[in-house]
mmCIF file of the N, C-alpha and C atoms, coordinates in Angstrom:
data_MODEL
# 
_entry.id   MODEL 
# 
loop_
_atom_site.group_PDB 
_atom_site.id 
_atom_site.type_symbol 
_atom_site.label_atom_id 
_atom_site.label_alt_id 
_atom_site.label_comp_id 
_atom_site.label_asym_id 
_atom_site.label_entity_id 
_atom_site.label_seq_id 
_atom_site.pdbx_PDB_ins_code 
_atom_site.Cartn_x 
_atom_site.Cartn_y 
_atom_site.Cartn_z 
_atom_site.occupancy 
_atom_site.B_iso_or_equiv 
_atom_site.pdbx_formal_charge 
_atom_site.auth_seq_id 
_atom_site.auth_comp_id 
_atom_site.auth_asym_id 
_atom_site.auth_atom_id 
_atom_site.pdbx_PDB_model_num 
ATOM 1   N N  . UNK A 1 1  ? 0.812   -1.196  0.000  1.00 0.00 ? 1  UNK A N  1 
ATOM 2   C CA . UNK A 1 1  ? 0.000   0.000   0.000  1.00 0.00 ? 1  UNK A CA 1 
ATOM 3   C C  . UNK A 1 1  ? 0.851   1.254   0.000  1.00 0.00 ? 1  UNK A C  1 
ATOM 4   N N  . UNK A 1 2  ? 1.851   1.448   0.209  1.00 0.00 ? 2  UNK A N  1 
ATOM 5   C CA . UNK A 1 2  ? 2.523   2.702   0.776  1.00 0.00 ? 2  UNK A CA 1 
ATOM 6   C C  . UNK A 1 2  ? 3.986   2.502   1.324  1.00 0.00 ? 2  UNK A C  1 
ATOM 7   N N  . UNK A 1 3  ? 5.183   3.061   1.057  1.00 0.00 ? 3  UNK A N  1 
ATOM 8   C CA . UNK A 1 3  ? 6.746   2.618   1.413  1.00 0.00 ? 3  UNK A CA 1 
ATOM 9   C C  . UNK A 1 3  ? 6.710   4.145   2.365  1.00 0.00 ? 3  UNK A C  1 
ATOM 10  N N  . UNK A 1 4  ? 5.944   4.870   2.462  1.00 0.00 ? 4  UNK A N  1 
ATOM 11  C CA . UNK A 1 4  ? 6.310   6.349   2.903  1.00 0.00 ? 4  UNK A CA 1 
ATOM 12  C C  . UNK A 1 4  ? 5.630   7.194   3.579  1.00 0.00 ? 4  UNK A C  1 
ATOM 13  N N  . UNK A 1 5  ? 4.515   6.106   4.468  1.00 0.00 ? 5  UNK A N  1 
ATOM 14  C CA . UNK A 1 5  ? 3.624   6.922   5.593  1.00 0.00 ? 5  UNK A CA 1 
ATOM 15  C C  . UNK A 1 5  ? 4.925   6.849   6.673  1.00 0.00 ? 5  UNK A C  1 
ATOM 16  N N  . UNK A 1 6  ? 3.993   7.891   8.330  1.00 0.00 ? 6  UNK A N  1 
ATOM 17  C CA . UNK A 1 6  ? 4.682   8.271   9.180  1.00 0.00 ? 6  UNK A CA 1 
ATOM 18  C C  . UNK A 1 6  ? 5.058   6.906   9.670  1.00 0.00 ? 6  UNK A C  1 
ATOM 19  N N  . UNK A 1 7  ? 4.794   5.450   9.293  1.00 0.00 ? 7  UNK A N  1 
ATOM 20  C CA . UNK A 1 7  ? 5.625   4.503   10.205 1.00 0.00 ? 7  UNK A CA 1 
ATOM 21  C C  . UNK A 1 7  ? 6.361   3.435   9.238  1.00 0.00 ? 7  UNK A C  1 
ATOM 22  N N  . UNK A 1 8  ? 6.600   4.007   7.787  1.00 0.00 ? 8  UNK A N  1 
ATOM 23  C CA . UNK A 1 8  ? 6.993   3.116   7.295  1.00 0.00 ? 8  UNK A CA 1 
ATOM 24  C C  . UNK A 1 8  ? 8.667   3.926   7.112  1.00 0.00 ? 8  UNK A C  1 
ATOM 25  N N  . UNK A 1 9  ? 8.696   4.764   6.614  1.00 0.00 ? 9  UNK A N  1 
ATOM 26  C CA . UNK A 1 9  ? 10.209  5.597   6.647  1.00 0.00 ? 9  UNK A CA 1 
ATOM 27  C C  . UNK A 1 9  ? 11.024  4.681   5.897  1.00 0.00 ? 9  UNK A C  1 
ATOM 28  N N  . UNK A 1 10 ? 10.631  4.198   4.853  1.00 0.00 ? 10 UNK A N  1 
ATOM 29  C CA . UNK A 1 10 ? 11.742  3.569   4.150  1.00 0.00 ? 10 UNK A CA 1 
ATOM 30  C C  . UNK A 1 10 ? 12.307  2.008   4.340  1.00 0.00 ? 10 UNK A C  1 
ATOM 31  N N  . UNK A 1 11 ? 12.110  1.972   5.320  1.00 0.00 ? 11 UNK A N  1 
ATOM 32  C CA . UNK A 1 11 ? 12.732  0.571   6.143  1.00 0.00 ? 11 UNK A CA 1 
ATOM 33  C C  . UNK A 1 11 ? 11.256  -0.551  6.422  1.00 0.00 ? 11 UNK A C  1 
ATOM 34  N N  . UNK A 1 12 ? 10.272  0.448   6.387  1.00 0.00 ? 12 UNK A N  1 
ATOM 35  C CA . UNK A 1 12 ? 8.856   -0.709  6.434  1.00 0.00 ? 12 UNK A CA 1 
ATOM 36  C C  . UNK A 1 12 ? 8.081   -0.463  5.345  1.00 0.00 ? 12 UNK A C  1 
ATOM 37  N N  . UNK A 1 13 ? 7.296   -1.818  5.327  1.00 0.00 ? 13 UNK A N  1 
ATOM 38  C CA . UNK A 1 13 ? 6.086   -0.788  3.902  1.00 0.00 ? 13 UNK A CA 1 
ATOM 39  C C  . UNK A 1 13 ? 4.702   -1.330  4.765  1.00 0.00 ? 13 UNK A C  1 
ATOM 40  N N  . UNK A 1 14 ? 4.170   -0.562  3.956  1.00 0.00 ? 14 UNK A N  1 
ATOM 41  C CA . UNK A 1 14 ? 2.676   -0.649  4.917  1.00 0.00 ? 14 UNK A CA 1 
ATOM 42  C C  . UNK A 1 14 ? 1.655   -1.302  3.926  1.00 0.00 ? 14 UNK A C  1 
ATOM 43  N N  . UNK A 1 15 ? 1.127   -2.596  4.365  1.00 0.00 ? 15 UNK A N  1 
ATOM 44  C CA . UNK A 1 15 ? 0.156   -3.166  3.810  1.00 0.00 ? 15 UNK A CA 1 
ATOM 45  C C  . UNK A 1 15 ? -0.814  -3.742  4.221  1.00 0.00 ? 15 UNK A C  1 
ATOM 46  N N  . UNK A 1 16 ? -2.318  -3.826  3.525  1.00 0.00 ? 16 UNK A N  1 
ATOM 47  C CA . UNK A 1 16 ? -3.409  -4.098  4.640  1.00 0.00 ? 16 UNK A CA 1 
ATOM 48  C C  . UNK A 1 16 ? -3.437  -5.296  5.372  1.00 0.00 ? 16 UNK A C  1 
ATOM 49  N N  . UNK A 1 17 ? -3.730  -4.976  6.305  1.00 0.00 ? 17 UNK A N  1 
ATOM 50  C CA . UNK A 1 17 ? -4.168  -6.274  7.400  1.00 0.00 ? 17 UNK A CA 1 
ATOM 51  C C  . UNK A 1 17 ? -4.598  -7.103  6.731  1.00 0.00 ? 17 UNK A C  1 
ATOM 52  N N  . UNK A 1 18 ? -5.920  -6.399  6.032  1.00 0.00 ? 18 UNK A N  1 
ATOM 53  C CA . UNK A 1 18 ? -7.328  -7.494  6.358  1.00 0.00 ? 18 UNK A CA 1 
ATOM 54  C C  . UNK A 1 18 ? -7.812  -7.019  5.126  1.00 0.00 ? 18 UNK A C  1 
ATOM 55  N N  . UNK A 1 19 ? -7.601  -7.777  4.136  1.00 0.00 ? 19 UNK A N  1 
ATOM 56  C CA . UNK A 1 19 ? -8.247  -7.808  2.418  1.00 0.00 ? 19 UNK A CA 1 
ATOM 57  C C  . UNK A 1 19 ? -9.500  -8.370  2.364  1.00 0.00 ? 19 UNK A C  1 
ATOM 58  N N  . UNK A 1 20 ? -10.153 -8.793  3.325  1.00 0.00 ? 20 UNK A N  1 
ATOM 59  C CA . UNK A 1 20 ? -11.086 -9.277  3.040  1.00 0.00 ? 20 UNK A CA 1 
ATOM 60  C C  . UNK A 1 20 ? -12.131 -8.142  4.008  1.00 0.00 ? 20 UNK A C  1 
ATOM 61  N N  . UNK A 1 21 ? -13.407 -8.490  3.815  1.00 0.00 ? 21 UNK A N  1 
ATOM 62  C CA . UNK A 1 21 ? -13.958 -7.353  4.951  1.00 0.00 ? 21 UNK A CA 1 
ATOM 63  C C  . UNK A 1 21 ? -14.078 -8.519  6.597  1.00 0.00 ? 21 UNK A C  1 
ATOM 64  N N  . UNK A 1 22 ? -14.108 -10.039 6.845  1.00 0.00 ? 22 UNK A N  1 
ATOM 65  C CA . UNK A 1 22 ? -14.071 -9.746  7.732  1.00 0.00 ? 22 UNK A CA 1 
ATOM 66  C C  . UNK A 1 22 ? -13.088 -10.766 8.142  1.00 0.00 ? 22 UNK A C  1 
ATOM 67  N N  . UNK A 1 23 ? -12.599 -11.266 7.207  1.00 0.00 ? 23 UNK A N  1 
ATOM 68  C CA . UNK A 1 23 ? -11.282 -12.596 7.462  1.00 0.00 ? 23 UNK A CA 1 
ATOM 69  C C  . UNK A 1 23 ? -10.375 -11.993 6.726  1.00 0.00 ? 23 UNK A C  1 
ATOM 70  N N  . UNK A 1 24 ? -9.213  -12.919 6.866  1.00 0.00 ? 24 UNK A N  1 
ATOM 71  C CA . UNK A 1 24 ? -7.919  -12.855 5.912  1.00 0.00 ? 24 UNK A CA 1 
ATOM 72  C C  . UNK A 1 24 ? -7.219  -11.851 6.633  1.00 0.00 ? 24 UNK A C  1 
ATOM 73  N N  . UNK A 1 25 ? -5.802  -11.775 5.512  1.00 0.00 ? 25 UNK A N  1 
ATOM 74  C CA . UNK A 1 25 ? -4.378  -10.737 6.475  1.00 0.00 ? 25 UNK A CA 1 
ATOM 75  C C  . UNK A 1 25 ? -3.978  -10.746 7.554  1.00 0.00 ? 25 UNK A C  1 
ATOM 76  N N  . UNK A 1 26 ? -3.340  -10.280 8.107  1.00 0.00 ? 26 UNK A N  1 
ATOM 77  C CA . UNK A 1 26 ? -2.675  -10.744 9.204  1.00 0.00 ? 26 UNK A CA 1 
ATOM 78  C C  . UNK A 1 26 ? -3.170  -9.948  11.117 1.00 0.00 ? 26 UNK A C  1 
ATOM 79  N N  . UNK A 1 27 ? -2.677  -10.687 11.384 1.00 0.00 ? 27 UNK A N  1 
ATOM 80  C CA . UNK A 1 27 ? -3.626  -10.280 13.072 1.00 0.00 ? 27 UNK A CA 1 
ATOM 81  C C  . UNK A 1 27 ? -2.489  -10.512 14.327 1.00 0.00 ? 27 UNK A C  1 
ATOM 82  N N  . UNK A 1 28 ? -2.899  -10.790 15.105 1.00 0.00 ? 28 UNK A N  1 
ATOM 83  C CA . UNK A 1 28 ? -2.364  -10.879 17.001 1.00 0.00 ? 28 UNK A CA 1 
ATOM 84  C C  . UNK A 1 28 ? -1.338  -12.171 16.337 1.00 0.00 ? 28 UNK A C  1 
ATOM 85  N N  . UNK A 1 29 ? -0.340  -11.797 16.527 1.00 0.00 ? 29 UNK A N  1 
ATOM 86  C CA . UNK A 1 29 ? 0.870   -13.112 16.822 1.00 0.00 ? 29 UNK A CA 1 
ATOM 87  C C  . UNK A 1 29 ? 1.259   -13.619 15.113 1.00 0.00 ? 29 UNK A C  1 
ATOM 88  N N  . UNK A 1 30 ? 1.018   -12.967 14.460 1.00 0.00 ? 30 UNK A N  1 
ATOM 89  C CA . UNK A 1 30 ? 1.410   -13.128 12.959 1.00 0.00 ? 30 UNK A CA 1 
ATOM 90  C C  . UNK A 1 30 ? 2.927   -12.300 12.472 1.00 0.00 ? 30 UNK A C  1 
ATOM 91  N N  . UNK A 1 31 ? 3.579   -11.681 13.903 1.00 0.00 ? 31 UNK A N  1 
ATOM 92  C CA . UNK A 1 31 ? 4.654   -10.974 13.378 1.00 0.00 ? 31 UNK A CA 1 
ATOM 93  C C  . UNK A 1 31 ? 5.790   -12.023 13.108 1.00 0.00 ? 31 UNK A C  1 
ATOM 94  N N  . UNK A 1 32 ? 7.010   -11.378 12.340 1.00 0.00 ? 32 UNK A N  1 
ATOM 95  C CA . UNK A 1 32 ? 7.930   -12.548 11.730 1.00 0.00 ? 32 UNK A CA 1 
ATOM 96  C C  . UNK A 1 32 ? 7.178   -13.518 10.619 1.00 0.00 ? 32 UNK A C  1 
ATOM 97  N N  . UNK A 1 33 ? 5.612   -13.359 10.013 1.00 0.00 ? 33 UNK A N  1 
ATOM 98  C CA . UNK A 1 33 ? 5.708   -13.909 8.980  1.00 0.00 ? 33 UNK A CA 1 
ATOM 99  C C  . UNK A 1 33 ? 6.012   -13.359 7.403  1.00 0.00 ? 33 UNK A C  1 
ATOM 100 N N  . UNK A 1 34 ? 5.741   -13.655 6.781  1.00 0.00 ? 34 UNK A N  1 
ATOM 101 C CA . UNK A 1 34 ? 6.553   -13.473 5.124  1.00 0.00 ? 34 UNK A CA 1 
ATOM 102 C C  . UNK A 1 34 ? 4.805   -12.248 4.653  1.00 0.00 ? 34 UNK A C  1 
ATOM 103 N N  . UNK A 1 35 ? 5.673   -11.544 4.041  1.00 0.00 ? 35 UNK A N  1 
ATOM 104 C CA . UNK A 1 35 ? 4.881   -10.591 2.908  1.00 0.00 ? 35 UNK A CA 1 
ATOM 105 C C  . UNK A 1 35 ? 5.316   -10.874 1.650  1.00 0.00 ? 35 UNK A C  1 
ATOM 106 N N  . UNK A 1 36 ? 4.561   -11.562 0.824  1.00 0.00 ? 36 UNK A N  1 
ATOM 107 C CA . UNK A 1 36 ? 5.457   -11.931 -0.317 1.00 0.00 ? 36 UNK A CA 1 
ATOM 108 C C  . UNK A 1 36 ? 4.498   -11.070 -1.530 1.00 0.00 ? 36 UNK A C  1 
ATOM 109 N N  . UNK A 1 37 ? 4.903   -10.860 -2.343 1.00 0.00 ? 37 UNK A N  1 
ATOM 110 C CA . UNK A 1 37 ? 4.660   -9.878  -3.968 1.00 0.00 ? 37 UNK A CA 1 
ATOM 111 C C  . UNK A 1 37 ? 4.920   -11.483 -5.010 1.00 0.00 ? 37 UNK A C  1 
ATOM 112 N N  . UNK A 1 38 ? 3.939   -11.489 -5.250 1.00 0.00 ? 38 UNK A N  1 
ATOM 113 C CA . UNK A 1 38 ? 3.927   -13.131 -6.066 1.00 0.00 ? 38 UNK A CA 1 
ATOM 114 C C  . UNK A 1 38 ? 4.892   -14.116 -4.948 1.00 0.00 ? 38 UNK A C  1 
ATOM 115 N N  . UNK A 1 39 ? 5.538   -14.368 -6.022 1.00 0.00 ? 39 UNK A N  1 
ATOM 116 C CA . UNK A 1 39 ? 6.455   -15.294 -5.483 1.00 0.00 ? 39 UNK A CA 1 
ATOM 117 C C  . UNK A 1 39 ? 7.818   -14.753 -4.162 1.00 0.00 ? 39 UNK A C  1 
ATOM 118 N N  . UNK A 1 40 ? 7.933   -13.677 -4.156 1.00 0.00 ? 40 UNK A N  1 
ATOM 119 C CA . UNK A 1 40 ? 8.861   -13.013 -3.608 1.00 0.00 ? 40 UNK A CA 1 
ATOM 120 C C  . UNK A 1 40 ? 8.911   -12.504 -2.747 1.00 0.00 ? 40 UNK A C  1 
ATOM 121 N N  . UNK A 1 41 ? 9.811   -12.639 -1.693 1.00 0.00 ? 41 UNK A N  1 
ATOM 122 C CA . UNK A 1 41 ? 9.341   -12.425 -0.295 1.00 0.00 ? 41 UNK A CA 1 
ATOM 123 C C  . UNK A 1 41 ? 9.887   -11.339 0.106  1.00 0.00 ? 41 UNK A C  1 
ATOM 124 N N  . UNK A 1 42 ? 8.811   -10.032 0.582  1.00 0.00 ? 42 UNK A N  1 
ATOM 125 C CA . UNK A 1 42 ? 9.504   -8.579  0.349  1.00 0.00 ? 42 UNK A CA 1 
ATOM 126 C C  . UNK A 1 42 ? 9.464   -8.145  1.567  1.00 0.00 ? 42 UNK A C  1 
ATOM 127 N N  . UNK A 1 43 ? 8.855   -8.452  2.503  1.00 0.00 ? 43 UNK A N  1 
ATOM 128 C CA . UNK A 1 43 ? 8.859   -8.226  3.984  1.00 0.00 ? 43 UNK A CA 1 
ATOM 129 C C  . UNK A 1 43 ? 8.830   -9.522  4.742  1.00 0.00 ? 43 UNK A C  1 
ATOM 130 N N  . UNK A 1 44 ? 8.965   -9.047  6.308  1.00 0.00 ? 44 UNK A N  1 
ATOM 131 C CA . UNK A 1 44 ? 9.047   -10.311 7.252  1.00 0.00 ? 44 UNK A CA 1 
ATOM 132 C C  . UNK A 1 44 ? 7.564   -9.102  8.225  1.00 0.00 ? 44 UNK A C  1 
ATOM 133 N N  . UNK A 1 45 ? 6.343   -9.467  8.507  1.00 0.00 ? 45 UNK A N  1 
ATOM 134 C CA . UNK A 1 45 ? 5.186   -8.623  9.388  1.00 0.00 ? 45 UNK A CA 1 
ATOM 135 C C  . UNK A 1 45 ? 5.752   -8.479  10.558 1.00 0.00 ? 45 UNK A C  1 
ATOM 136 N N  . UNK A 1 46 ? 5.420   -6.730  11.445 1.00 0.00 ? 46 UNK A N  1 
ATOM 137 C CA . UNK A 1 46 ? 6.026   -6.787  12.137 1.00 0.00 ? 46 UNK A CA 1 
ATOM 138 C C  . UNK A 1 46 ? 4.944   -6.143  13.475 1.00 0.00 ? 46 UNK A C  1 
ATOM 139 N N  . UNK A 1 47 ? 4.274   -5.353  13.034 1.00 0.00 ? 47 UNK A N  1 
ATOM 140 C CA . UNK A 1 47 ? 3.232   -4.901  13.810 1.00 0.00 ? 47 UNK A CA 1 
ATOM 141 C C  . UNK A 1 47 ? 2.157   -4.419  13.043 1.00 0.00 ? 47 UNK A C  1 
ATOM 142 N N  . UNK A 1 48 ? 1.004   -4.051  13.694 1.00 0.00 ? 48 UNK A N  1 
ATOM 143 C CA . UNK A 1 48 ? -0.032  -3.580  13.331 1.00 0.00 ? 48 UNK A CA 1 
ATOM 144 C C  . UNK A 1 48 ? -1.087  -2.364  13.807 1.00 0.00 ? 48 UNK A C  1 
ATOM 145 N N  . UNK A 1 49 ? -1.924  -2.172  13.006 1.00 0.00 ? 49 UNK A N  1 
ATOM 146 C CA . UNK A 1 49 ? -2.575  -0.656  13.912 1.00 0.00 ? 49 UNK A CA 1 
ATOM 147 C C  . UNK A 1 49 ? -4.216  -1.005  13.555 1.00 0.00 ? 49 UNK A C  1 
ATOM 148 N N  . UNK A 1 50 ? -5.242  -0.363  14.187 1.00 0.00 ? 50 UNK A N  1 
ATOM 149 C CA . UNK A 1 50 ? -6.034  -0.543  14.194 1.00 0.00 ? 50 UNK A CA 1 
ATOM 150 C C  . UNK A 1 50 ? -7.186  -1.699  14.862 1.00 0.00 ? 50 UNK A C  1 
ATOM 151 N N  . UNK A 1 51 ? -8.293  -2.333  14.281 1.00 0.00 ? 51 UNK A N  1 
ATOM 152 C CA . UNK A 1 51 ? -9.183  -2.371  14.579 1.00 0.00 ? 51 UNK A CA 1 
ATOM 153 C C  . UNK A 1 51 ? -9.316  -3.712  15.211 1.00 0.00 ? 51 UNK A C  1 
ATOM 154 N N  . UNK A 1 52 ? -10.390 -3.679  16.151 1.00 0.00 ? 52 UNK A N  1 
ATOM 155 C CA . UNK A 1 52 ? -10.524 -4.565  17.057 1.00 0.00 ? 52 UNK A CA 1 
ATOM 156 C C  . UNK A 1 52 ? -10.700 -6.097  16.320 1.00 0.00 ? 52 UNK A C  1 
ATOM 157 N N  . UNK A 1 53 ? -10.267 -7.469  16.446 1.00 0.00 ? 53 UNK A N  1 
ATOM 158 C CA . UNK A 1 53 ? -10.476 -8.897  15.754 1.00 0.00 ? 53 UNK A CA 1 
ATOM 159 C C  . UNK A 1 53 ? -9.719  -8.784  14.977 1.00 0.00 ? 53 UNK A C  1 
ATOM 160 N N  . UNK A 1 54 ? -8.572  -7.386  14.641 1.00 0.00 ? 54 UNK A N  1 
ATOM 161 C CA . UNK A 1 54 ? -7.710  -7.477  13.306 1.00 0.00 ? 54 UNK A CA 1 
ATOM 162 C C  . UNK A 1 54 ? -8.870  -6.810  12.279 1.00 0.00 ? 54 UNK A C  1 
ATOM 163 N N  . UNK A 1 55 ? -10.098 -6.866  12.272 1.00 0.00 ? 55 UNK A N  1 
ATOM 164 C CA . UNK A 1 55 ? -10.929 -5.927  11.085 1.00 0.00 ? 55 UNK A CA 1 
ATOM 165 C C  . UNK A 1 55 ? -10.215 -4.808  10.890 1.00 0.00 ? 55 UNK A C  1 
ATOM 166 N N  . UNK A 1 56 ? -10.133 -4.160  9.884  1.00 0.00 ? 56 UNK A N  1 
ATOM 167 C CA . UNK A 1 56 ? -9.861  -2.907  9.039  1.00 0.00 ? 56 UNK A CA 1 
ATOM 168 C C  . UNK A 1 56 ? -8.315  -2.388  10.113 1.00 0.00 ? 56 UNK A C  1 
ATOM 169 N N  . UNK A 1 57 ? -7.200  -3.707  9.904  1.00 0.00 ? 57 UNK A N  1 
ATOM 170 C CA . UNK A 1 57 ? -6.409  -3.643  10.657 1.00 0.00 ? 57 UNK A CA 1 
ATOM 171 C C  . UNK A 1 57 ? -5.290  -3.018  9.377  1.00 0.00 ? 57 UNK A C  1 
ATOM 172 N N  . UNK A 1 58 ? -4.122  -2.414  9.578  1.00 0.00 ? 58 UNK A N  1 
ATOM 173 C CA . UNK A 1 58 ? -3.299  -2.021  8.297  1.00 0.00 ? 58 UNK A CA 1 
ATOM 174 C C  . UNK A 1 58 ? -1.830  -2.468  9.488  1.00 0.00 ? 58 UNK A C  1 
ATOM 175 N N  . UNK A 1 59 ? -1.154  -3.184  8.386  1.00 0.00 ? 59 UNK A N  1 
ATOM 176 C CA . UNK A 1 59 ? 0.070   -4.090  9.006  1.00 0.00 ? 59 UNK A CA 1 
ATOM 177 C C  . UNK A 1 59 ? 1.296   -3.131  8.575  1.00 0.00 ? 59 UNK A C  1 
ATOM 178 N N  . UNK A 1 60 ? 2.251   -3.243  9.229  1.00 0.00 ? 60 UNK A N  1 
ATOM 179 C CA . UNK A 1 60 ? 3.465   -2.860  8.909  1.00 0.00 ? 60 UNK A CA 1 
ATOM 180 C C  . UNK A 1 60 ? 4.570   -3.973  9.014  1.00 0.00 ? 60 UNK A C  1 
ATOM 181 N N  . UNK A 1 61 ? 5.681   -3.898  7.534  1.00 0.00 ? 61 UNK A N  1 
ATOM 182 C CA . UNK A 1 61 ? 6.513   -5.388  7.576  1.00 0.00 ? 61 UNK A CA 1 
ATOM 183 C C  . UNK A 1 61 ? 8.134   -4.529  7.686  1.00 0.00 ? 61 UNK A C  1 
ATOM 184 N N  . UNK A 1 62 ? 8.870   -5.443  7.976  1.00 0.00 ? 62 UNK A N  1 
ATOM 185 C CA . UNK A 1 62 ? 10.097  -4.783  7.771  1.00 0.00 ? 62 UNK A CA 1 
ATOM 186 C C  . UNK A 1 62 ? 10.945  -5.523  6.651  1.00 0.00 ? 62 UNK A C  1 
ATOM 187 N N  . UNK A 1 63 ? 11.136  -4.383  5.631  1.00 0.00 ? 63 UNK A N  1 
ATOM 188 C CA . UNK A 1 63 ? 11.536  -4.886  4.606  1.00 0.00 ? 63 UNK A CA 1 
ATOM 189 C C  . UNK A 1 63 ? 12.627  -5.269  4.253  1.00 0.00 ? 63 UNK A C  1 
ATOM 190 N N  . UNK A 1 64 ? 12.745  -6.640  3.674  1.00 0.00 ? 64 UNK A N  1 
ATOM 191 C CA . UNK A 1 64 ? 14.187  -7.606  2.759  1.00 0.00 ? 64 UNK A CA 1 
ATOM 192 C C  . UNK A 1 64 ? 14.420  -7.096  1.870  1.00 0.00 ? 64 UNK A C  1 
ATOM 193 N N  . UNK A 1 65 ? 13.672  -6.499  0.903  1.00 0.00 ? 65 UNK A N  1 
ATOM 194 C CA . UNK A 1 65 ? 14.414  -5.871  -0.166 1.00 0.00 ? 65 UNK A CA 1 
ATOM 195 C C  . UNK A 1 65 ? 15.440  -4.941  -0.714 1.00 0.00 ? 65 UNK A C  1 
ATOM 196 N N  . UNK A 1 66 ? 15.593  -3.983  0.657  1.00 0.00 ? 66 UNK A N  1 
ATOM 197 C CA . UNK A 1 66 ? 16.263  -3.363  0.597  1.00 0.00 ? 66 UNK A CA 1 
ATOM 198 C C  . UNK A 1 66 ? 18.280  -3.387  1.639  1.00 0.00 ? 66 UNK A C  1 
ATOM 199 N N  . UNK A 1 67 ? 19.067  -2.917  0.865  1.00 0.00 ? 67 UNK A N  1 
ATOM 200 C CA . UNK A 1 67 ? 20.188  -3.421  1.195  1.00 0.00 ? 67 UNK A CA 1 
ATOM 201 C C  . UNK A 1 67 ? 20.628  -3.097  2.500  1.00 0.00 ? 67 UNK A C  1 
ATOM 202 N N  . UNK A 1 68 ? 20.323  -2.128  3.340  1.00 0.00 ? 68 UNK A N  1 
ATOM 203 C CA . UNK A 1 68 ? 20.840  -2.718  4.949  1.00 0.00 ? 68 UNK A CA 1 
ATOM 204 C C  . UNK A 1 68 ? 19.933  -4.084  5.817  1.00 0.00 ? 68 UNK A C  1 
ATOM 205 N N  . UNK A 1 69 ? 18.884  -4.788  4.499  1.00 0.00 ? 69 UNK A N  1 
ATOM 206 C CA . UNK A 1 69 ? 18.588  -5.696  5.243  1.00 0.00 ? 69 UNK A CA 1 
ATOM 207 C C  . UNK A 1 69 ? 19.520  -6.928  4.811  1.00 0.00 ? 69 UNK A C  1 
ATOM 208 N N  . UNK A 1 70 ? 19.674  -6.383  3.444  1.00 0.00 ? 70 UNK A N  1 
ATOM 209 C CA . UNK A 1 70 ? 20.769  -7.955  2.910  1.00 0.00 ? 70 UNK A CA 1 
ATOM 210 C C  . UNK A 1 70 ? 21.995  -8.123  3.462  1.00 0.00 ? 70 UNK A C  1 
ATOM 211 N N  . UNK A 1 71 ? 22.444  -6.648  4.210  1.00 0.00 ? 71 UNK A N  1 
ATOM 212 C CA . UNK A 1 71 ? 23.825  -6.668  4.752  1.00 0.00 ? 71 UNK A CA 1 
ATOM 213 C C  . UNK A 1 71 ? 23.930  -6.876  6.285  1.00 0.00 ? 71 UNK A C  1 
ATOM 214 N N  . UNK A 1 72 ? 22.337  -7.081  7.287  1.00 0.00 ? 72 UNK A N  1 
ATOM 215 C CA . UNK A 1 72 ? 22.265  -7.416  7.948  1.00 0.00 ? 72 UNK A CA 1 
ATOM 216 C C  . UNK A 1 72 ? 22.120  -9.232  8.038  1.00 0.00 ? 72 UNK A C  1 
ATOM 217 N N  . UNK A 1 73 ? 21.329  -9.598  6.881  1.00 0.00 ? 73 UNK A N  1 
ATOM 218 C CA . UNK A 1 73 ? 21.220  -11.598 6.749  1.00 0.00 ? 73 UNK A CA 1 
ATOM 219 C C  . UNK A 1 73 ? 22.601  -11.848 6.686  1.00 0.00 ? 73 UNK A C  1 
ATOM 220 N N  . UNK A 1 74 ? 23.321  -10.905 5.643  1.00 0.00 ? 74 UNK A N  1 
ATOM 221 C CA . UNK A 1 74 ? 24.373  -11.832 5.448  1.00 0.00 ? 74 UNK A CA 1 
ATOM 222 C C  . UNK A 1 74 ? 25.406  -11.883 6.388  1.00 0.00 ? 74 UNK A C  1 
ATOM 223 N N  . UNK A 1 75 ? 25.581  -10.685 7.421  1.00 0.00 ? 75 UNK A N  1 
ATOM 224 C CA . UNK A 1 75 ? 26.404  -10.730 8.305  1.00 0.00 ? 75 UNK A CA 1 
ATOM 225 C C  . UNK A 1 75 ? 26.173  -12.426 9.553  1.00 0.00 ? 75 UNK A C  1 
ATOM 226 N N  . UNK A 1 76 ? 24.527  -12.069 9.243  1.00 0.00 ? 76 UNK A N  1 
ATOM 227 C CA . UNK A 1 76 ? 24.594  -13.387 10.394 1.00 0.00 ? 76 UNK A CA 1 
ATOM 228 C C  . UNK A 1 76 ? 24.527  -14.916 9.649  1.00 0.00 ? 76 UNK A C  1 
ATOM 229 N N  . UNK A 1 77 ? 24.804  -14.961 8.490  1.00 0.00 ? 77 UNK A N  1 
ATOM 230 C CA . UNK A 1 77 ? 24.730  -16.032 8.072  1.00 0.00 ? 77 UNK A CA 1 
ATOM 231 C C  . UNK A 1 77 ? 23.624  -17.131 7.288  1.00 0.00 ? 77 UNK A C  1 
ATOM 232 N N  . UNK A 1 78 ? 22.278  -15.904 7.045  1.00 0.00 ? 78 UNK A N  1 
ATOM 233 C CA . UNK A 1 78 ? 21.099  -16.051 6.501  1.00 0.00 ? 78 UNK A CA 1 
ATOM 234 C C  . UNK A 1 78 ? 20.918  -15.932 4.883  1.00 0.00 ? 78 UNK A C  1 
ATOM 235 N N  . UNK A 1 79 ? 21.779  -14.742 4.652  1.00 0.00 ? 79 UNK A N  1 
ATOM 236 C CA . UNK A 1 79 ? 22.027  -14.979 2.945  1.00 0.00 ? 79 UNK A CA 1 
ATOM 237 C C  . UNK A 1 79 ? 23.333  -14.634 2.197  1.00 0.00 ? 79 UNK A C  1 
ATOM 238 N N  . UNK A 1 80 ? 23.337  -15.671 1.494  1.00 0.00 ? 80 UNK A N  1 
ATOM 239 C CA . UNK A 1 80 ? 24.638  -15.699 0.996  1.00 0.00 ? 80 UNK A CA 1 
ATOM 240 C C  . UNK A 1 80 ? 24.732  -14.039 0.193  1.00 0.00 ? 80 UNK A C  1 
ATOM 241 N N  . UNK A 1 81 ? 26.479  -14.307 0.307  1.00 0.00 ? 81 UNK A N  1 
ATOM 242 C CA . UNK A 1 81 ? 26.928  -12.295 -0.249 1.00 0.00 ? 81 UNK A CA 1 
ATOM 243 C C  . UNK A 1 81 ? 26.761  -12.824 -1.906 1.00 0.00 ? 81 UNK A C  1 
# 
């Protein structure tokens, strides 16, 4: 949804909770899972804002795609240089 609201700053992107109106997307205890763009895994979920059951909840991930995250995996041994 957005790389550049007040809680994403580059380093998170912000995408909806809850695509569906009253299931689906992510909720309570779903942080550390995968945000993937097709096949490709562009965030790891990290928190969330909003609405009560997770309804009209909007998630924030912290993003792999970008290179102080690749230079953080690879330091610990998660992705090859």
């Amino acid at each position: 949804m957005n790389l550049q609201s007040a809680l994403a700053g580059g380093h998170n992107l912000q995408h909806s909770g809850n695509p569906g109106r009253w299931s689906g997307g992510t909720c309570y205890g779903d942080s550390g899972g995968p945000v993937l763009h097709g096949d490709t895994l562009v965030g790891l979920t990290s928190f969330g804002t909003g609405g009560v059951l997770c309804r009209g909840n909007t998630s924030f991930a912290y993003r792999v795609d970008i290179q102080p995250a690749h230079d953080f995996l690879e330091g610990i041994g998660l992705l090859a240089p």
